[in-house]
N, C-alpha and C positions, 0 to 999 in steps of 0.2 A: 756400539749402538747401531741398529739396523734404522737405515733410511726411513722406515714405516715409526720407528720407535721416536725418534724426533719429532716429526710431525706429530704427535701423542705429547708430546711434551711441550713443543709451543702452543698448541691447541688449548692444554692444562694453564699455562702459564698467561694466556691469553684472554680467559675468564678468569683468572686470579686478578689482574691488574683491577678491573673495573670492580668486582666484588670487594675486595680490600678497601678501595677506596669509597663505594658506597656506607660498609661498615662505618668508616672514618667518619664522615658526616654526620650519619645518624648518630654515632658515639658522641659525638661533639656536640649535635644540636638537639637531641631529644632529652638527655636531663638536664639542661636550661627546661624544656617547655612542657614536659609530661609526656606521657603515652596519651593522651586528652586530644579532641579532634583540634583543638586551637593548637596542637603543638605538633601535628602533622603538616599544618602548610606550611611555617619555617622550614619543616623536613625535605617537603616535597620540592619548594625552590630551589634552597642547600642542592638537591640531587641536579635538578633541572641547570642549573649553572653552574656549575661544576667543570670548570673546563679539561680536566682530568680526564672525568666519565665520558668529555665530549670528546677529546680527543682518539681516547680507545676506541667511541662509535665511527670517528671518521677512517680509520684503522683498518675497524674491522671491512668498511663498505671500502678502500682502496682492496686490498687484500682479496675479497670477491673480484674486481674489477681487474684483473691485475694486469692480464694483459694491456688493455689500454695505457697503463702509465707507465709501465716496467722498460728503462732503458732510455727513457729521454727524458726532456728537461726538467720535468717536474719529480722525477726520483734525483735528479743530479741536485736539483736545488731540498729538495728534503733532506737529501744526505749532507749537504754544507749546513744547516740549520741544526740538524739532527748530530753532528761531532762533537761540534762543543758546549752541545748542554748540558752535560751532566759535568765536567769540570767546573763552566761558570756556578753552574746550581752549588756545588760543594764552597767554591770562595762564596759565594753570596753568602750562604749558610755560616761558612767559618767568620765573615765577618760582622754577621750579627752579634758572635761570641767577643767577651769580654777574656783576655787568656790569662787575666792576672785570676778572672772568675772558674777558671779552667781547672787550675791548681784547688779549688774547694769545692768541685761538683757536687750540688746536695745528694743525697742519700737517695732520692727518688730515683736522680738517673742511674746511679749504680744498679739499683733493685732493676730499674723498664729495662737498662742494656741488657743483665745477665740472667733478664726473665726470656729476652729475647734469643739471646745467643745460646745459650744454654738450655734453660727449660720447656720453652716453647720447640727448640731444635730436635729435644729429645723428644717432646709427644708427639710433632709432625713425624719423625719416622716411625716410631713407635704405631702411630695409627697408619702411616702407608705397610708398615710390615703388616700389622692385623687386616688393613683392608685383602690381603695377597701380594703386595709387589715386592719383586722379587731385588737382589742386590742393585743392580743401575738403578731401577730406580726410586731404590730408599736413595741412593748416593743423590740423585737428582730433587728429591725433598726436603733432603738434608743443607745443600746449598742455597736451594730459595728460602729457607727457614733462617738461615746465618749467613744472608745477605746484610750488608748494612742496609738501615733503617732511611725511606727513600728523601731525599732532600725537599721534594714536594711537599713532605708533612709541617717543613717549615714553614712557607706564606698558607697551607692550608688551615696550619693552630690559627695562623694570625688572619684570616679570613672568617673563620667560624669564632673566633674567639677564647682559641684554648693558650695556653701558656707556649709561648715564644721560643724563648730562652730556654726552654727543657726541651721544646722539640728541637733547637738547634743544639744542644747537650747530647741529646738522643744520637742525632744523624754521624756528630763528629764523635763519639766512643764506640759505638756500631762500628764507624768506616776505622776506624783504628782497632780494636778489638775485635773484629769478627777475623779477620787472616789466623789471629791463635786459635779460634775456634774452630779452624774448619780442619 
């Protein structure tokens, strides 16, 4: 992959995070409240607090800046902060789960995982082949599509109000299931 090709691809990946995650909100809080302008301010707060969306905005404004912070202390302390979050995020996640409940996963989460790893994998390449892209990167659509399912999505069910227990079902069959898929 050519130097210019990457940068096309965090770039891609980098308005995915906050997109996805808007989607999320609004999935979550608009059929509670209608399409109805009473059911766009829950929407719109949902967005506005979101410390997800806020984060990616802080991201993106370090990232323009970058010289200024690139190499001292404040990349050194983002990067201690930034290691071990996505392990803790995974135990917090696995310890939501019940494993004796583990062993009887309802039938939902089988269908969300192998809608995910599967179905959905195949139409994201499917549509980057019809859009034009070429083999890397279908390969690279391919991996974002059958990533596990982000840990986030756990305190975000239980922030907006969606079921819990299925998004922490979701995270921990994704992160075990998706290595066969790729």
């Amino acid at each position: 992959i050519a130097p210019g090709d990457v940068q096309s691809y965090l770039l891609l990946v980098s308005g995915a995070v906050p997109a996805f995650n808007i989607v999320a909100v609004l999935v979550f809080i608009l059929p509670r409240h209608g399409l109805r302008l009473a059911g766009l301010r829950p929407a719109v707060i949902g967005l506005l607090s979101n410390p997800i969306i806020w984060s990616c905005v802080v991201g993106l404004v370090l990232a323009r800046i970058q010289p200024w912070w690139r190499g001292g202390v404040l990349e050194q302390a983002l990067g201690l902060l930034g290691k071990p979050a996505v392990p803790l995020a995974l135990l917090g996640a696995g310890a939501s789960l019940r494993f004796d409940e583990l062993l009887s996963v309802p039938p939902s989460a089988w269908l969300a995982t192998a809608w995910k790893l599967v179905v959905l994998a195949a139409l994201a390449v499917a549509l980057a082949a019809a859009g034009g892209a070429g083999g890397p990167e279908q390969a690279v659509v391919a991996v974002l599509a059958i990533c596990p399912s982000a840990v986030a999505s756990v305190p975000m069910a239980s922030e907006l109000g969606g079921d819990v227990r299925l998004a922490a079902t979701g995270v921990v069959l994704t992160t075990l299931l998706s290595p066969l898929t790729m």
